[in-house]
C-alpha positions as CSV (number, residue, x, y, z in Angstrom):
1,X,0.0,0.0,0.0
2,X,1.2,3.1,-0.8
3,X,0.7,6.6,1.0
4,X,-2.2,7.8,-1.4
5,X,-3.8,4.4,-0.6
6,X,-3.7,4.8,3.0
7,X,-5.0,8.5,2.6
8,X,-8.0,6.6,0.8
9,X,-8.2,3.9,3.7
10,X,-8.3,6.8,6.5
11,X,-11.1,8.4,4.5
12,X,-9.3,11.4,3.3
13,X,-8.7,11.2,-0.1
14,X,-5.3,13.2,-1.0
15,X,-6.5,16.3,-3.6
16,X,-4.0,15.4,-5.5
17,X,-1.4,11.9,-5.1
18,X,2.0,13.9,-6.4
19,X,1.8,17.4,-3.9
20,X,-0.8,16.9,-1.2
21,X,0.8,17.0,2.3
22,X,-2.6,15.7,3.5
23,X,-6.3,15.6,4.0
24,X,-9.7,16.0,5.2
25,X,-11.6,13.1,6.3
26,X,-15.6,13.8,5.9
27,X,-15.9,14.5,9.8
28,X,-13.5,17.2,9.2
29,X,-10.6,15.3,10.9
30,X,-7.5,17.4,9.0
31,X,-4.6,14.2,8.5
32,X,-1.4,15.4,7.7
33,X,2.2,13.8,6.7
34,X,5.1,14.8,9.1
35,X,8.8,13.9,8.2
36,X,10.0,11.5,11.2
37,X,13.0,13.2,11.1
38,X,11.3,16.4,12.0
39,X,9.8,15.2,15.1
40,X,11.3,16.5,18.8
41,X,10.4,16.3,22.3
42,X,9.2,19.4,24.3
43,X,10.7,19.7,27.9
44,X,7.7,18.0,29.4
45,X,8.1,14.9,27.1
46,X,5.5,15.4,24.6
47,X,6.3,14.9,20.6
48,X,6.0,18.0,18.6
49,X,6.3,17.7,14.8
50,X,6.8,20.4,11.8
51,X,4.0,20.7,9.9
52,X,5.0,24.0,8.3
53,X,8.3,25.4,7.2
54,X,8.2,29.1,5.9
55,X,11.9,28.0,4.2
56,X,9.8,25.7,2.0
57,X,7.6,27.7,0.8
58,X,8.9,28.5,-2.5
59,X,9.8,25.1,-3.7
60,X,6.7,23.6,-2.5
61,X,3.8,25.5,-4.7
62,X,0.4,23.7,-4.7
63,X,1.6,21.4,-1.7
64,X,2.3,24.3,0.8
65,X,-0.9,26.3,-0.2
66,X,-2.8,23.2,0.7
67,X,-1.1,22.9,3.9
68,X,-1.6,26.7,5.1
69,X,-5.1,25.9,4.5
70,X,-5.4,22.7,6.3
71,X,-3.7,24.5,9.1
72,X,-6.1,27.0,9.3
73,X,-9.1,24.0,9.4
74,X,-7.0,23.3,12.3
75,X,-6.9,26.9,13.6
76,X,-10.6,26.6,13.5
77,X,-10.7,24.0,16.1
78,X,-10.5,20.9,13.4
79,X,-9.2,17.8,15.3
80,X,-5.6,16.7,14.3
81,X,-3.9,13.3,13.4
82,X,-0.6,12.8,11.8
83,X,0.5,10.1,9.3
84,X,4.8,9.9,10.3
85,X,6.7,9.1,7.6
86,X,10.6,8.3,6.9
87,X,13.0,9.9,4.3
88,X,14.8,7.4,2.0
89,X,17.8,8.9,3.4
90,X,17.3,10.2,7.2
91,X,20.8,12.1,7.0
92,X,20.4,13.8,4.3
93,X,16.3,14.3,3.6
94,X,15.6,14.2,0.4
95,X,11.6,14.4,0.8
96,X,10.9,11.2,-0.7
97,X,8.7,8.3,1.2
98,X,10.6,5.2,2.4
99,X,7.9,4.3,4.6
100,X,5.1,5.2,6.9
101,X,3.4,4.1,10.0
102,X,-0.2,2.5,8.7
103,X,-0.8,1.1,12.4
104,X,-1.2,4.3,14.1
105,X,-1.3,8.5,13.7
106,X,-0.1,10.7,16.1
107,X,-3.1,12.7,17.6
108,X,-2.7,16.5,17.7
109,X,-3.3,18.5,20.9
110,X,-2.4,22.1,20.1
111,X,-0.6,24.0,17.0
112,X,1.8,26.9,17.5
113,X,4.3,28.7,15.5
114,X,8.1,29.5,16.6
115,X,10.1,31.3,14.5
116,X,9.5,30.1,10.6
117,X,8.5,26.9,11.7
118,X,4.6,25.8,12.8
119,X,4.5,22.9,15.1
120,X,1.8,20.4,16.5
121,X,2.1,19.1,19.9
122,X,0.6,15.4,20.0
123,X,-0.9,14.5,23.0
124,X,-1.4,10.3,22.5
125,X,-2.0,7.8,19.6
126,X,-5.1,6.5,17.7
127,X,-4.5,2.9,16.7
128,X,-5.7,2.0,13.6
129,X,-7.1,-2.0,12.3
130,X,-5.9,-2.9,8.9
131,X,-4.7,0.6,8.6
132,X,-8.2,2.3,8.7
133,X,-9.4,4.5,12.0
134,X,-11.9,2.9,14.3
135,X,-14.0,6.0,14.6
């Protein structure tokens, strides 16, 4: 399965399979990708991953539009999960999918901005059966 196919499975169809970061399900759920190699931990433990990158925004076009919009959804009080995927080369990203975790998303407490960078805080995991969320 690829990442498009698990987009489907989650119920939120990508807009488009070659430079959507993520989706909507119907209930308004916004699911985004988030690089595993952007992920940190906050001083009280919890994970907080970039979701938005001001230094990308020229190179990324359609794909970072998208995403300033989904993070607005989120703004708006939308609830949050996040697909994490892996770079084929975690050294040296290259922003090309060797994997992803189809068994669980991250769930996403809060969303703030420091600096260029936007952040979500994740505050627990949803499991998923046969990569599809038990909602």
């Amino acid at each position: 399965m690829n990442i498009s196919e698990f987009f489907i499975r989650l119920d939120a169809k990508l807009s488009n399979k070659m430079w959507s970061w993520g989706a909507v399900t119907e209930d308004g759920t916004v699911i985004l990708r988030c690089w595993a190699h952007e992920i940190r931990r906050s001083i009280d433990g919890k994970y907080q991953c970039v979701v938005l990158d001001e230094a990308y925004s020229k190179k990324s076009g359609a794909g970072y539009t998208e995403r300033v919009q989904h993070l607005q959804r989120i703004k708006d009080g939308a609830e949050i999960r996040l697909v994490i995927v892996t770079d084929v080369d975690a050294k040296k990203p290259q922003g090309k999918i060797k994997q992803f975790n189809s068994s669980a998303l991250m769930i996403g407490a809060k969303i703030f901005t420091e600096g260029e960078k936007t952040y979500v805080e994740c505050d627990g995991i949803e499991k998923l059966t046969n990569g599809r969320r038990n909602v």
